[in-house]
C-alpha positions as CSV (number, residue, x, y, z in Angstrom):
1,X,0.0,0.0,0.0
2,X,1.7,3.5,-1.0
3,X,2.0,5.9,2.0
4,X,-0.4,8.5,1.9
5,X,0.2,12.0,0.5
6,X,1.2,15.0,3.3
7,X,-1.5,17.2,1.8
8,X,-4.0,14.2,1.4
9,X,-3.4,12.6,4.7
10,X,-5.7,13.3,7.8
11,X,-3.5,14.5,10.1
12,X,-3.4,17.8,8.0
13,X,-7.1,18.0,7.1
14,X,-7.3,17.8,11.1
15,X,-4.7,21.2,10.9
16,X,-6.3,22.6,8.5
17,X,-9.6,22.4,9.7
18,X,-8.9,22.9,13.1
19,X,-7.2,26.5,11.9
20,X,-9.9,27.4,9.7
21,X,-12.8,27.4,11.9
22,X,-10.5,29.3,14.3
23,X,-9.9,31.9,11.7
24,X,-13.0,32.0,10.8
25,X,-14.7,32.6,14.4
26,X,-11.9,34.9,15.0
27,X,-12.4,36.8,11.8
28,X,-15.7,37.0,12.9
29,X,-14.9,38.3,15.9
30,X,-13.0,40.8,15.1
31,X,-15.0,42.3,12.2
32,X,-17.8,42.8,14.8
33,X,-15.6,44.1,17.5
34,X,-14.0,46.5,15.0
35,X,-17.3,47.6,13.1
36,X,-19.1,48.3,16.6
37,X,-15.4,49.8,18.0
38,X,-15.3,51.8,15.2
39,X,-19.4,52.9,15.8
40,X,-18.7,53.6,19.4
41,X,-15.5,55.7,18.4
42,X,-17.6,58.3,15.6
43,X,-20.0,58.5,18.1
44,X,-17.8,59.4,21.2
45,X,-16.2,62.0,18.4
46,X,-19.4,63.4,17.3
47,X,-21.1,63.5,20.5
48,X,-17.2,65.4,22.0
49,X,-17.9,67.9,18.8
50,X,-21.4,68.6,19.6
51,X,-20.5,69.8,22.9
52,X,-17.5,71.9,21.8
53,X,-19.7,73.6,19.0
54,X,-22.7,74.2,21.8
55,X,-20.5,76.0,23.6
56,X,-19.5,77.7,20.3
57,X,-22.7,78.1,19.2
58,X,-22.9,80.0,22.3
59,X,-20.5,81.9,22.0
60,X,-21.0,83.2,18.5
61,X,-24.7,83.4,19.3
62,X,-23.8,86.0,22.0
63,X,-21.3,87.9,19.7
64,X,-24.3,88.0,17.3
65,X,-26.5,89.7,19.5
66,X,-24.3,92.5,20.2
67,X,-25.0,95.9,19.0
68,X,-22.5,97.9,17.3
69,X,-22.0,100.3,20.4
70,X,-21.2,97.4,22.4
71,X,-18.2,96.7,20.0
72,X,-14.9,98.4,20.2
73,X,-14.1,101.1,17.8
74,X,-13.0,99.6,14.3
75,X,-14.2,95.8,15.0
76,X,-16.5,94.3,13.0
77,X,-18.8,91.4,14.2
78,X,-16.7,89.4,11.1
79,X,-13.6,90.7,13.2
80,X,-15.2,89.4,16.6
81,X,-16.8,85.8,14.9
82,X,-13.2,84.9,13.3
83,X,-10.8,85.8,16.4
84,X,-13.7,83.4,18.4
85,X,-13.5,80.8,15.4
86,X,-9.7,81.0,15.6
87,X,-9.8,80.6,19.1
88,X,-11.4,77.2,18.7
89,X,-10.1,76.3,15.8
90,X,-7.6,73.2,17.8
91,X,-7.4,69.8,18.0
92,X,-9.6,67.7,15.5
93,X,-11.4,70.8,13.8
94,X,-10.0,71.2,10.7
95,X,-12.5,74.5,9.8
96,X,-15.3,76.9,11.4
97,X,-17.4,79.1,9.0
98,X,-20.2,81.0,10.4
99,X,-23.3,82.0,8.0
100,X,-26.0,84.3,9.2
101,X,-29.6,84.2,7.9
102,X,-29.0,85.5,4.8
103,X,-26.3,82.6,4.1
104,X,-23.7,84.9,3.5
105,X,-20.2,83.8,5.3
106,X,-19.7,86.1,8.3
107,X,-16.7,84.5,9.9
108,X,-13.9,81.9,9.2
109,X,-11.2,80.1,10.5
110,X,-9.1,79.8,7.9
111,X,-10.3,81.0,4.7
112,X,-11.4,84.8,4.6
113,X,-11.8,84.9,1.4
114,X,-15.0,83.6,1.8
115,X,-16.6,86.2,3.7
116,X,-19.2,88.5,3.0
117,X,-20.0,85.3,0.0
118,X,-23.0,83.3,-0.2
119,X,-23.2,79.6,0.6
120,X,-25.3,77.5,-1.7
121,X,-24.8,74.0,-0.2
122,X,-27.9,72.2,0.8
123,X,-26.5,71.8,4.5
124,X,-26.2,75.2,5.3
125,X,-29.6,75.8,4.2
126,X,-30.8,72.7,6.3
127,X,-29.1,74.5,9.3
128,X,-30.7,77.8,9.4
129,X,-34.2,76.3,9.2
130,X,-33.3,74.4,12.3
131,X,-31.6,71.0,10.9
132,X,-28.5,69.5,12.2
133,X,-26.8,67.7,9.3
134,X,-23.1,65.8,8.6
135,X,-21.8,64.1,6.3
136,X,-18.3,62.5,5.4
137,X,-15.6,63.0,3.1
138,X,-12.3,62.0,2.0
139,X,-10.2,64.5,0.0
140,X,-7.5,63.8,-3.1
141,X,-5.1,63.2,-0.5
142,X,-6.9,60.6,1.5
143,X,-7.3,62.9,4.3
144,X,-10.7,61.6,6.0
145,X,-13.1,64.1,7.2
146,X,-16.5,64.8,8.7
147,X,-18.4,67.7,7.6
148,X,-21.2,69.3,10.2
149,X,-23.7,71.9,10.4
150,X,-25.3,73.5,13.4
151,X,-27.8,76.0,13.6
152,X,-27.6,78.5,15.9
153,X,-30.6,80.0,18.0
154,X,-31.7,82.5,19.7
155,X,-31.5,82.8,23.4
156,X,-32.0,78.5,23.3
157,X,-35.2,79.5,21.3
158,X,-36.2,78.2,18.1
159,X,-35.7,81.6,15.9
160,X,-32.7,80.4,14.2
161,X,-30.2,83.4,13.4
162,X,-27.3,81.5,11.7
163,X,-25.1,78.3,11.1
164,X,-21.9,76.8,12.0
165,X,-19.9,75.1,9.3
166,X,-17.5,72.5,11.1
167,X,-15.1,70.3,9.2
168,X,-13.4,68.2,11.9
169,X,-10.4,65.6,10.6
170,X,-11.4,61.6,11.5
171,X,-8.1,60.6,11.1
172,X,-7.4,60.6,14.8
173,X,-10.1,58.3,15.3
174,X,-8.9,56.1,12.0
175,X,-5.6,55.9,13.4
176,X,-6.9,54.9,16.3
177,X,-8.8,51.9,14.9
178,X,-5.4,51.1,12.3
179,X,-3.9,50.3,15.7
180,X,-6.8,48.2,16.7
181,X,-7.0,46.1,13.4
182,X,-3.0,45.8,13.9
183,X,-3.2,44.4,17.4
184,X,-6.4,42.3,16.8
185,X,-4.2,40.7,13.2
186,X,-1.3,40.1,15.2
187,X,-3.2,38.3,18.0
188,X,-5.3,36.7,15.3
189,X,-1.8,35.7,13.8
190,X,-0.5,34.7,17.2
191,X,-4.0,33.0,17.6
192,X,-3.1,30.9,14.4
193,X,0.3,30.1,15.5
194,X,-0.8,28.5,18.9
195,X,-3.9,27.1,17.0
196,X,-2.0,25.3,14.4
197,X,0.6,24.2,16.9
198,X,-2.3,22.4,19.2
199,X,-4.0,21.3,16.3
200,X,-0.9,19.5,15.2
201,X,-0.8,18.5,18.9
202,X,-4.4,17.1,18.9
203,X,-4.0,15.7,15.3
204,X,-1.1,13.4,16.2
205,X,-3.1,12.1,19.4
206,X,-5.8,10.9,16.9
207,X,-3.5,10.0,13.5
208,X,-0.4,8.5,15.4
209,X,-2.8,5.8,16.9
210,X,-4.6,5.5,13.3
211,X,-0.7,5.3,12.1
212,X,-0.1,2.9,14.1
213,X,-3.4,0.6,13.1
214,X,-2.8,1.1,9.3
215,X,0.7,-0.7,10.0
216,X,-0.5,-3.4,11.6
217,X,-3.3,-4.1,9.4
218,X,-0.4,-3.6,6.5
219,X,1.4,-6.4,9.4
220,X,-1.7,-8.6,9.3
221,X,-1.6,-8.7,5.6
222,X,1.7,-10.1,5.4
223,X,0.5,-12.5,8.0
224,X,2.9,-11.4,11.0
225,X,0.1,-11.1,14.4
226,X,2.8,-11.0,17.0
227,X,3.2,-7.1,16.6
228,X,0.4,-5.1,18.9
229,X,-1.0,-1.6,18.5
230,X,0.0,1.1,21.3
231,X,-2.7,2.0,23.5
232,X,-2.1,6.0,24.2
233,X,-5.3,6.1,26.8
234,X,-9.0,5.3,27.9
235,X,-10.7,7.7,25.1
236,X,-12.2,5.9,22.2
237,X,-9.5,5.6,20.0
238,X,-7.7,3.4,23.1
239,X,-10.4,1.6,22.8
240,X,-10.3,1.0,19.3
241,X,-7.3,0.6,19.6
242,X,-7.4,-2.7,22.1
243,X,-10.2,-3.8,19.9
244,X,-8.0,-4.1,16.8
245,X,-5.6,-5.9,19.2
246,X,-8.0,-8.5,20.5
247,X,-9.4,-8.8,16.5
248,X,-5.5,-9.5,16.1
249,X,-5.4,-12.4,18.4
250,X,-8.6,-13.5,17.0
251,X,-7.3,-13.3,13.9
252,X,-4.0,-15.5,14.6
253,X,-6.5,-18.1,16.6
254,X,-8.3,-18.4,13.2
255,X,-5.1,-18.3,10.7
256,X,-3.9,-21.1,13.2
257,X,-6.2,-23.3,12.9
258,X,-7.4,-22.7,9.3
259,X,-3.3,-23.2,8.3
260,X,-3.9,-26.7,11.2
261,X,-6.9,-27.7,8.7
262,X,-5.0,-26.4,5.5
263,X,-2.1,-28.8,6.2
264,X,-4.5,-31.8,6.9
265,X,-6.4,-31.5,3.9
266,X,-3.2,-31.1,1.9
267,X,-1.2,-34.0,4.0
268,X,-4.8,-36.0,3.2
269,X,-4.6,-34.7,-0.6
270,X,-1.1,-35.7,-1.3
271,X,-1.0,-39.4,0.6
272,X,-4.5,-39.7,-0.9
273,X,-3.9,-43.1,-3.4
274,X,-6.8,-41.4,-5.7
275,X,-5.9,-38.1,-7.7
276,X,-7.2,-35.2,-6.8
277,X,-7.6,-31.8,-9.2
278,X,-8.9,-28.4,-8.4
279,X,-10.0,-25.4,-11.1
280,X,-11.0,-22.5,-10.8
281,X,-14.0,-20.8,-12.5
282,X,-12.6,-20.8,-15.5
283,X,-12.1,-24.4,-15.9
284,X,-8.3,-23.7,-15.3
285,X,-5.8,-26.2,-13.2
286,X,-4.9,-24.5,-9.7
287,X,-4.1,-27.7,-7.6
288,X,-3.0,-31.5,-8.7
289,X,-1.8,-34.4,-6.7
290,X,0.9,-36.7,-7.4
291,X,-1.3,-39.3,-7.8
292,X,-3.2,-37.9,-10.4
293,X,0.1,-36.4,-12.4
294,X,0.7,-39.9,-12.5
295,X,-2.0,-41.0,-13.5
296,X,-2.8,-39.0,-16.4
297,X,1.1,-39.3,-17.0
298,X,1.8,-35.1,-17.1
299,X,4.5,-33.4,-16.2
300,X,3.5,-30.4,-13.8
301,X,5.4,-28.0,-16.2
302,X,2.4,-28.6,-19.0
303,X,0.0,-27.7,-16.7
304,X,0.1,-24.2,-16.4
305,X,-3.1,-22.5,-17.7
306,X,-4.7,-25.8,-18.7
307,X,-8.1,-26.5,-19.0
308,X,-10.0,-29.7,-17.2
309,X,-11.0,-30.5,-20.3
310,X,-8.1,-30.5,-22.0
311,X,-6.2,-32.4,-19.2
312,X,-8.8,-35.0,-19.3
313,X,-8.7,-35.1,-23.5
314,X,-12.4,-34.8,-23.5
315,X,-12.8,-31.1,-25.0
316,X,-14.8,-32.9,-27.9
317,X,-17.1,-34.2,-25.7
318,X,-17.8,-32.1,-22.7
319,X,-17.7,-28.7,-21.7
320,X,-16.3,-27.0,-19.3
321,X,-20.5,-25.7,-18.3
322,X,-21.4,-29.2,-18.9
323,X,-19.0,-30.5,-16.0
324,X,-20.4,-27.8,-13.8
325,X,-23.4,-29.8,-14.3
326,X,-22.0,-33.7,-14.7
327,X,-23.6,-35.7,-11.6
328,X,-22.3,-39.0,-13.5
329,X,-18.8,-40.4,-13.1
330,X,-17.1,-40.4,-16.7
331,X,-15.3,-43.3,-17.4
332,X,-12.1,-43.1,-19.3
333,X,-10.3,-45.4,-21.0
334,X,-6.3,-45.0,-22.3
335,X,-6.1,-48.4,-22.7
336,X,-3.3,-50.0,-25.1
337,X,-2.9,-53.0,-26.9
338,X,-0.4,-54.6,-24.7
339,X,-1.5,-52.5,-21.0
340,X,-5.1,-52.0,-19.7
341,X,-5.1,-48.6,-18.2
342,X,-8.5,-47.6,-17.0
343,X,-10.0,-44.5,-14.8
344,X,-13.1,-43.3,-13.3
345,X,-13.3,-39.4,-13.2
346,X,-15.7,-37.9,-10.8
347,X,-16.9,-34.0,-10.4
348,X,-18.4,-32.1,-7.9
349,X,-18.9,-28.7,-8.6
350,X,-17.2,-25.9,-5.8
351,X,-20.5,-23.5,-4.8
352,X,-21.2,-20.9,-2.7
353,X,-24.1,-19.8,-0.8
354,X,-25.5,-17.7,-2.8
355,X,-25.0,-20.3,-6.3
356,X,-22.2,-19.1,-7.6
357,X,-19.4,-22.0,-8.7
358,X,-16.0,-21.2,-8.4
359,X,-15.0,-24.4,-9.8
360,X,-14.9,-27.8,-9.9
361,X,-13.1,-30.9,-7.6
362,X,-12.3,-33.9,-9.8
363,X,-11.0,-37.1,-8.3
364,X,-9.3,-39.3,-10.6
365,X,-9.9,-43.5,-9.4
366,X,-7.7,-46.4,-11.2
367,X,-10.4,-48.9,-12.3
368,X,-8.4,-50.8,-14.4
369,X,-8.2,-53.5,-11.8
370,X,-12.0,-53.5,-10.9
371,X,-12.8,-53.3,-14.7
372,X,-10.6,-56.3,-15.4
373,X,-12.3,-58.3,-12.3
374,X,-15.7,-57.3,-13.7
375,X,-14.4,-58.4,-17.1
376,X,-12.9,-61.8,-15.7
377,X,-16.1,-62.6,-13.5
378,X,-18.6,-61.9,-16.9
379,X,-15.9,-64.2,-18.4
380,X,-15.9,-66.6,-16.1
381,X,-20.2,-66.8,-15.7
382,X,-19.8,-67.0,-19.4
383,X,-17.7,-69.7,-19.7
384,X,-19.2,-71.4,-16.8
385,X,-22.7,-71.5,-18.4
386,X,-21.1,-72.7,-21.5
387,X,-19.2,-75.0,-20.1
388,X,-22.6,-76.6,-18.3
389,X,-24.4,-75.9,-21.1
390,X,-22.0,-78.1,-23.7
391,X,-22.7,-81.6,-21.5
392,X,-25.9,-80.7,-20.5
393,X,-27.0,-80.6,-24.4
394,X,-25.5,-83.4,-25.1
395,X,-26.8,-85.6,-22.5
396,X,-29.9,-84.5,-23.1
397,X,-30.0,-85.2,-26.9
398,X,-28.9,-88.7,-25.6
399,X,-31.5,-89.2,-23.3
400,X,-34.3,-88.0,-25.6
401,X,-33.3,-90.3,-28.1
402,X,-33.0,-93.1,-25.5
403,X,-36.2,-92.3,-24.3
404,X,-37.6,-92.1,-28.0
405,X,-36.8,-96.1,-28.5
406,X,-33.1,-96.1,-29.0
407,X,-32.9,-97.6,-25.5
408,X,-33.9,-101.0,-27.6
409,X,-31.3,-100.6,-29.6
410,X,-28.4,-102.9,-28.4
411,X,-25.9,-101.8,-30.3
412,X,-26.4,-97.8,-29.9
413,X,-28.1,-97.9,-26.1
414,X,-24.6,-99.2,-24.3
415,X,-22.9,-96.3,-26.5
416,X,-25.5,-93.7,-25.4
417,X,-25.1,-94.5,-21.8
418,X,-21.4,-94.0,-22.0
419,X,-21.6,-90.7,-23.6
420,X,-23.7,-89.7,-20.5
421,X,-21.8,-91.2,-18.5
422,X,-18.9,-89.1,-19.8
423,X,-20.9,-85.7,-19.9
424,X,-21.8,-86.5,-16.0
425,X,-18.3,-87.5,-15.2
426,X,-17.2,-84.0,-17.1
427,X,-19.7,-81.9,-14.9
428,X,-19.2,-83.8,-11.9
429,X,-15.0,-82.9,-12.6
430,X,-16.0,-79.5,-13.8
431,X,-18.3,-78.5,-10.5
432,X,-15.2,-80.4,-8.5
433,X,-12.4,-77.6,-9.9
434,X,-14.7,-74.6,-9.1
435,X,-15.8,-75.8,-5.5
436,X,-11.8,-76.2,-5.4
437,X,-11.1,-72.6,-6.4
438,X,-14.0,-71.2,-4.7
439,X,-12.5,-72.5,-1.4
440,X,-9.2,-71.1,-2.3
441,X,-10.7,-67.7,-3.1
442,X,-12.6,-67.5,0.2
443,X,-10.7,-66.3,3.6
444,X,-10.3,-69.5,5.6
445,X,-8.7,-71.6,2.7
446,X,-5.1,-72.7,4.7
447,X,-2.2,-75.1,3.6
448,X,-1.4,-78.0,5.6
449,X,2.3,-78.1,5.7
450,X,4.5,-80.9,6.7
451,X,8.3,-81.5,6.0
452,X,8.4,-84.2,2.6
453,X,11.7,-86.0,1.3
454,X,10.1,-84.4,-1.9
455,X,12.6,-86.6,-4.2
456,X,10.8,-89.6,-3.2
457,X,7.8,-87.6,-3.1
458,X,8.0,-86.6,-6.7
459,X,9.1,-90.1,-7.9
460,X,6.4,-91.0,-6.0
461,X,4.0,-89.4,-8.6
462,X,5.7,-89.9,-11.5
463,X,5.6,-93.5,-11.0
464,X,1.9,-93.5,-10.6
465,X,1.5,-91.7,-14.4
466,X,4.0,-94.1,-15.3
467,X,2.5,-97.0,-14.5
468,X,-1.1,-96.1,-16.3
469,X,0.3,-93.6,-19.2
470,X,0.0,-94.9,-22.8
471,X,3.0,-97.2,-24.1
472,X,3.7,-94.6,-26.8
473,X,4.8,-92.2,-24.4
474,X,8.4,-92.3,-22.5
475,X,9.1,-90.6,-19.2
476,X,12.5,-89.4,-18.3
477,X,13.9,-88.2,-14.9
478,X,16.7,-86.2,-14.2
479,X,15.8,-86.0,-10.6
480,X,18.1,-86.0,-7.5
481,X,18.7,-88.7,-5.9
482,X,20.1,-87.1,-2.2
483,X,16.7,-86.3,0.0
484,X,15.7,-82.7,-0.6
485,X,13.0,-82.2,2.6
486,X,10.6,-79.3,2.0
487,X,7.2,-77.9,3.9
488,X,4.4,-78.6,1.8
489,X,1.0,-79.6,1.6
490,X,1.5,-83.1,-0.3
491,X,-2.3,-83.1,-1.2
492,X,-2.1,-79.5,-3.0
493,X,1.1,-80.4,-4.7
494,X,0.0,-83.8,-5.7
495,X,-2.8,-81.7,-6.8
496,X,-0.8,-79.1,-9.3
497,X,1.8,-82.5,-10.7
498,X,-1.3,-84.1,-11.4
499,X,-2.8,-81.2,-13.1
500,X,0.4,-80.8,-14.8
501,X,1.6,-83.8,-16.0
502,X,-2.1,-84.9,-17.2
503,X,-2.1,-81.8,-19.8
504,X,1.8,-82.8,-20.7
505,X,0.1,-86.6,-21.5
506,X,-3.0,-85.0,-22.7
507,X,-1.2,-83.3,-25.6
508,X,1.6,-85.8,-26.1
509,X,1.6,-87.1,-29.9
510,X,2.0,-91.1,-30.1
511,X,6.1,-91.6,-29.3
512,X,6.5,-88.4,-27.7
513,X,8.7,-87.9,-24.5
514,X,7.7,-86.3,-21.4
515,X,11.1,-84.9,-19.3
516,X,11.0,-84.1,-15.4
517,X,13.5,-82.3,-13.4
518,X,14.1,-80.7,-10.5
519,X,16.6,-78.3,-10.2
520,X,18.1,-77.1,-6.3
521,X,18.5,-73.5,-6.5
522,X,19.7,-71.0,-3.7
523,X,16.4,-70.9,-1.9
524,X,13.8,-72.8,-3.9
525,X,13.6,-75.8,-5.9
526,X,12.6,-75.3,-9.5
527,X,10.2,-78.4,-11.2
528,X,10.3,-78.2,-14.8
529,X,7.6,-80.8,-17.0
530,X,8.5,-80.8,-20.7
531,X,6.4,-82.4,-22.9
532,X,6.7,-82.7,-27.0
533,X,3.4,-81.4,-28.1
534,X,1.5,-79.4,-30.1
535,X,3.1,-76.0,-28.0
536,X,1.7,-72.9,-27.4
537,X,1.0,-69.5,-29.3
538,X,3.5,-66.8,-28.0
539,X,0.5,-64.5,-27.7
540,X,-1.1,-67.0,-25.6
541,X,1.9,-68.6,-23.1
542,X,0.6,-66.0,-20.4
543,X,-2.9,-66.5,-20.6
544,X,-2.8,-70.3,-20.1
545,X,-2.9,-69.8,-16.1
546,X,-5.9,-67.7,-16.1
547,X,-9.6,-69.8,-15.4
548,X,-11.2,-71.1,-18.2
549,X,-8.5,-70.3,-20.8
550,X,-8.2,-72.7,-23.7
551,X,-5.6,-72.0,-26.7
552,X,-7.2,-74.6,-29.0
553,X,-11.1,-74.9,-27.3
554,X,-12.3,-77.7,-29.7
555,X,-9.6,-80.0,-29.1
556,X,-9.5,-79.7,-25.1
557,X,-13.4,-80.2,-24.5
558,X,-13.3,-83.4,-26.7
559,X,-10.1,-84.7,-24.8
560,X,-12.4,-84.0,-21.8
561,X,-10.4,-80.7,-20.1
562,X,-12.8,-78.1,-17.6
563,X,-9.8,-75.1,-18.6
564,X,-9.3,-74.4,-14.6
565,X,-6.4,-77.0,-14.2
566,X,-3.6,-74.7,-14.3
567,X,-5.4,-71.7,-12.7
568,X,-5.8,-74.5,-10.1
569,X,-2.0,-75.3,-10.0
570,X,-0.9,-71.7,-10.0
571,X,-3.2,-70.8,-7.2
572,X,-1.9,-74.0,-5.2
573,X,2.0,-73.2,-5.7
574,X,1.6,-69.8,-4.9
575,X,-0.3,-70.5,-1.6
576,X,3.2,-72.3,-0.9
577,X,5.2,-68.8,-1.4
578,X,6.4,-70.5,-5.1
579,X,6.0,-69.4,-8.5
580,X,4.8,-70.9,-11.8
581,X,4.8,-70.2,-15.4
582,X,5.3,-71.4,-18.6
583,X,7.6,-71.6,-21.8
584,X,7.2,-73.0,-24.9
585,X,7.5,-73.3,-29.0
586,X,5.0,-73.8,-31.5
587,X,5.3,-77.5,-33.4
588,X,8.0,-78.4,-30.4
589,X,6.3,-78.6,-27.2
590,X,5.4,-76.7,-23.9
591,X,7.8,-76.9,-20.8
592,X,6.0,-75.6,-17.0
593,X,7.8,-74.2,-14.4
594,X,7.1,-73.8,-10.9
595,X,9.4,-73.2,-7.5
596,X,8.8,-74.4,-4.1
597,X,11.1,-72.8,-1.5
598,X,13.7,-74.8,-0.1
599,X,15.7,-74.2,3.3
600,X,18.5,-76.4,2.9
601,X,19.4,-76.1,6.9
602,X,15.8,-78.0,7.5
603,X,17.4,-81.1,5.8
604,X,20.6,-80.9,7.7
605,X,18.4,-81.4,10.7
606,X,16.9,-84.4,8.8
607,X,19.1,-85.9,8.3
């Protein structure tokens, strides 16, 4: 935030202010004091003049009067009027005249050349009818003066015989209020001085506190709530003051625990094992997990400024006002020809009270595993009924023709009744392998260990295939002959050799060979059954362990196979903590492989 301009700032509005309204009551003051001052002033003067020109009146009245035997010899009553004029003419009276009735000048202070003239002015004549007049004037020279006229009566009577002219200089009483107006500016200007001075005073005890606030809310901005804000008393400002201190606490209560909950939610976000993405309103990446960077298989330098729907490569689809309004999950699929990759997307639009969406919460599942159970149990119902089905056909066109007289047939009865004899033996073997897997799939399938000599145990086996094979088949061993004693099952393992060796006779040509070997490795023994048949499609060597897979289908069902006799075998060996798989050449037969671990201390202890 930029620091607030001198002449913009509050603290010298506050002066300013302050000052003004002190002028202006002073200015106030003072022009009334001065224009009633200055009132009371021409009034004192006038009233003072009055009484000097009474007297005068008097005087002149009484000179007036006089006949000319009362006079000495050679004066004239101009002579008498003028020395009395003179006499008086002092101080603030500038000028006498005297006019009689006639308005002709009959004495003067100053000017004689006046005398024995006529006065035409308008005031002189209003002064021998009986009319006191004045009036003011201010000469070229700025010399300020007040101009009077005073009848003059007879014996206090109202026969008026005459009139006094008076001009009397005001610049006594100007100079008088000049030194007022100069004493009231300079205490107006001292006024200011001490005004401004407390102003700045009282401003500071207001601003400094506000000061103070604005840098701690600038403080609380940057997120730093250990500095406080001075408290400079009890007023209201103080009490603002540890108000904004107590919002400050507040404040650090909430940023602590809203920082407590941010670091949950983003510890929850980033160990979450789902993605998680945020946008904002405009549909634009603002937060990603690593789970869903890997995912969607990004690099966090691309996603700057990208849209949902662009991230999610379904821009030709959706859009981004659609999502806002999505309630189903979107399921995506960036499957490839040799990797199933599969993801649920889910939205949920960010809204506030009042409607408004801010953007949208995606979380990103991996499906791919769920989709390929889903796909493997509809696989597996499938094959299943078909494989139900197939017998259940069959031995049912048998019976119907049984029952439609074939059954006196000698010849074809006997071979009808063997078919279905078959069929049920099939079913009976087929219901036998999935009640076998079922219990291995459920929780309280266990292996029954016990230590075996498995050399003898294997030889054991092989002996019994040996015995019952067909002649055109040869078995050879390369088998150990020192005791190798392992912890197995011997039911489950007899289980997965029988399994084994019964596809390796199964698809045997006449005078093939089957091979069995056992090889001691560091930790495990590895049993190897190589047979000399028809082999297996490279595309298909990694799908022969899964339930229900046949590479050639035709040719298994009529040798009598269920398909779930290696899925059987694999999930035997690896409830041992062994492995098993597969290898083999088209035209040159199939070799399985499966471990067994071996502790080679155990048969010390045999032994």
């Amino acid at each position: 935030m930029n620091k607030v301009n001198f002449f913009r700032s509050l603290h010298f509005k506050f002066v300013l202010i302050y000052v003004l309204l002190i002028l202006i009551a002073m200015q106030v003051m003072g022009v009334y004091f001065v224009r009633e001052l200055e009132k009371s002033l021409n009034e004192n003067f006038e009233q003072s003049l009055r009484q000097r020109i009474n007297i005068l009146a008097y005087s002149i009245e009484q000179e007036m009067m006089k006949d000319k035997k009362e006079r000495p010899e050679g004066q004239t009553l101009q002579d008498d009027i003028s020395a009395i004029l003179i006499d008086n003419h002092t101080g603030e009276i500038d000028e006498l005249r005297v006019i009689d009735k006639t308005q002709t000048f009959i004495g003067t202070s100053s000017n004689k050349d006046i005398l024995g003239k006529k006065s035409t002015e308008v005031m002189v004549q209003r002064a021998l009818i009986g009319q006191e007049y004045k009036n003011s004037y201010i000469y070229e020279d700025g010399h300020r003066v007040l101009v009077m006229t005073f009848p003059i009566t007879k014996d206090f009577s109202d026969e008026t015989i005459g009139a006094i002219y008076v001009v009397a200089s005001l610049e006594e009483v100007f100079n008088q209020m000049s030194i007022i107006n100069k004493i009231l500016a300079t205490g107006t200007v001292i006024s200011l001085i001490i005004t401004a001075a407390l102003g700045i005073f009282l401003a500071r005890t207001i601003t400094r506190p506000m000061s103070d606030m604005r840098k701690q809310a600038l403080e609380l901005a940057k997120g730093n709530f250990s500095r406080k804000v001075n408290v400079y008393g009890d007023d209201e400002i103080g009490q603002l003051a540890e108000t904004f201190n107590n919002l400050t606490e507040k404040l650090e209560e909430a940023q602590g625990m809203t920082e407590g909950e941010r670091r949950k939610l983003a510890s929850v976000i980033a160990h979450m094992t789902d993605g998680v993405i945020a946008t904002n309103r405009n549909g634009e990446v603002i937060l990603i997990n690593n789970p869903a960077v890997t995912m969607l298989n990004v690099s966090r330098e691309t996603l700057k400024n990208i849209k949902i729907t662009e991230l999610l490569g379904i821009e030709e689809e959706y859009t981004l006002e659609g999502l806002f309004e999505e309630q189903e999950d979107l399921i995506l699929d960036f499957s490839t020809e040799e990797v199933p990759y599969i993801l649920k997307v889910s939205f949920t639009a960010i809204q506030r009270e009042k409607g408004r969406i801010d953007g949208l919460i995606i979380v990103i599942y991996d499906v791919t595993e769920q989709e390929k159970i889903d796909q493997e149990r509809r696989e597996f119902v499938a094959n299943v009924s078909h494989e139900l089905r197939t017998p259940l056909t069959t031995m049912r066109s048998y019976l119907e023709a049984l029952e439609e007289g074939a059954w006196e047939d000698k010849e074809l009865a006997p071979q009808f009744l063997k078919v279905t004899q078959n069929e049920t033996e099939r079913m009976i073997r087929l219901v036998n392998d999935l009640l076998r897997l079922s219990k291995m799939d459920s929780k309280d399938y266990n292996v029954k260990k016990r230590s075996v000599n498995f050399t003898d145990f294997f030889n054991t086996v092989v002996d019994r295939f040996e015995m019952t094979k067909s002649e055109h088949i040869t078995f050879f061993r390369r088998i150990p002959t020192e005791d190798l004693y392992v912890d197995i099952d011997t039911d489950k393992i007899t289980q997965v050799l029988d399994n084994i060796i019964s596809n390796a006779i199964k698809y045997s040509p006449e005078g093939g060979q089957i091979h069995f070997q056992v090889d001691i490795l560091t930790d495990e023994l590895q049993i190897r059954v190589r047979d000399q048949g028809v082999g297996i499609p490279k595309e298909s060597i990694y799908k022969i362990f899964d339930r229900f897979y046949r590479v050639d289908k035709a040719r298994t069902r009529k040798l009598g196979g269920t398909g779930l006799g290696l899925a059987i075998a694999k999930e035997m060996v690896t409830a041992h903590g062994g492995d098993i798989w597969a290898e083999s050449k088209e035209g040159k037969g199939t070799t399985i492989f499966f471990t067994l671990p071996y502790n080679p201390e155990q048969e010390d202890e045999w032994k």
